[in-house]
DODRENMI-629222 format. One record per residue (C-alpha): residue number from 1; y negated, x negated, z negated. Coordinates in pm, whole numbers. Each point is the difference from the previous one (the first is absolute). Layout:
DODRENMI-629222
<NUM; <Y; X; Z>>,
...
This chain:
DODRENMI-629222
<1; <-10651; -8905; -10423>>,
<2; <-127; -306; 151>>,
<3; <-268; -9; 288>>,
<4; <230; -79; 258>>,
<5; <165; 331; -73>>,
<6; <-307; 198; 0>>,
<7; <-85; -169; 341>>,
<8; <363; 85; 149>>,
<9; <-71; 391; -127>>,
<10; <-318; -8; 143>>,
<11; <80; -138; 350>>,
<12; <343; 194; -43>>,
<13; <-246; 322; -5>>,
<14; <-205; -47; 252>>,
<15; <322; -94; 225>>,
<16; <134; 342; -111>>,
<17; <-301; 224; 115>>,
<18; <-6; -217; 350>>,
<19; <386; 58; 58>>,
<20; <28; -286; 245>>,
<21; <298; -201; -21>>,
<22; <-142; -288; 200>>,
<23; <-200; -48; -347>>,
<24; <209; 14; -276>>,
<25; <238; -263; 250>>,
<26; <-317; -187; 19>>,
<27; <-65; 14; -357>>,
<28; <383; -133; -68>>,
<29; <-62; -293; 238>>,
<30; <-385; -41; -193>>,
<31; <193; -22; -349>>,
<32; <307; -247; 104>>,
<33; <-284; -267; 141>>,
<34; <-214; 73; -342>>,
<35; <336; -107; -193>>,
<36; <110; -282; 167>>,
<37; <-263; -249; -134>>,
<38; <33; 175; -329>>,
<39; <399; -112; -17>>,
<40; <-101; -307; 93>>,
<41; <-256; -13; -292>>,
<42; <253; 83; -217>>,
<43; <-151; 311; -68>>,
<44; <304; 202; -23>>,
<45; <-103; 349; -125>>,
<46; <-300; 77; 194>>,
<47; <183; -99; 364>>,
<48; <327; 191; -108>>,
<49; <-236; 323; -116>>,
<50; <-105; -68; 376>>,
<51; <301; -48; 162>>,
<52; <131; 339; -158>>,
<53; <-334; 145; 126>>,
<54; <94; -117; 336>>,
<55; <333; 195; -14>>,
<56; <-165; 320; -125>>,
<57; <-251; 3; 358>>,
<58; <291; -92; 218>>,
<59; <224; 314; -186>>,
<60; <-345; 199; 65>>,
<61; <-25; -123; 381>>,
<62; <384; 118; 31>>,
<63; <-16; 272; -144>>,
<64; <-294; 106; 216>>,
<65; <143; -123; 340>>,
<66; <289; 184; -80>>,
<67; <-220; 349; -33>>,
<68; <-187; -61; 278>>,
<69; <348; -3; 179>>,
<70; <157; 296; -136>>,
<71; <-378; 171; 146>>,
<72; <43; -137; 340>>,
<73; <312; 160; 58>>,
């Protein structure tokens, strides 16, 4: 387990206990810009790990908007 890991578990947790999907979809936008100078580094493994990271907080903002929509009904 690399560092980047821990940090996306970390930040992934403290997401979790908030429960606000505006900040795992802010977290997903936060990890796409980190990666982009990292692909064009060449630095393949840590912007893909973040990329994937990314995809995780959107599912988790999606997941959660769709909730909050099944309660306001």
């Amino acid at each position: 387990m690399k560092i980047q890991d821990i940090a996306f578990f970390l930040v992934l947790g403290v997401l979790l206990f908030k429960r606000d999907p505006k900040f795992f979809a802010i977290a997903g936008i936060i990890s796409l810009i980190l990666a982009i100078p990292l692909f064009s580094l060449w630095i393949f493994f840590t912007a893909e790990r973040l990329t994937w990271y990314a995809a995780a907080f959107f599912l988790v903002a999606i997941i959660f908007y769709i909730l909050q929509l099944q309660k306001s009904k």
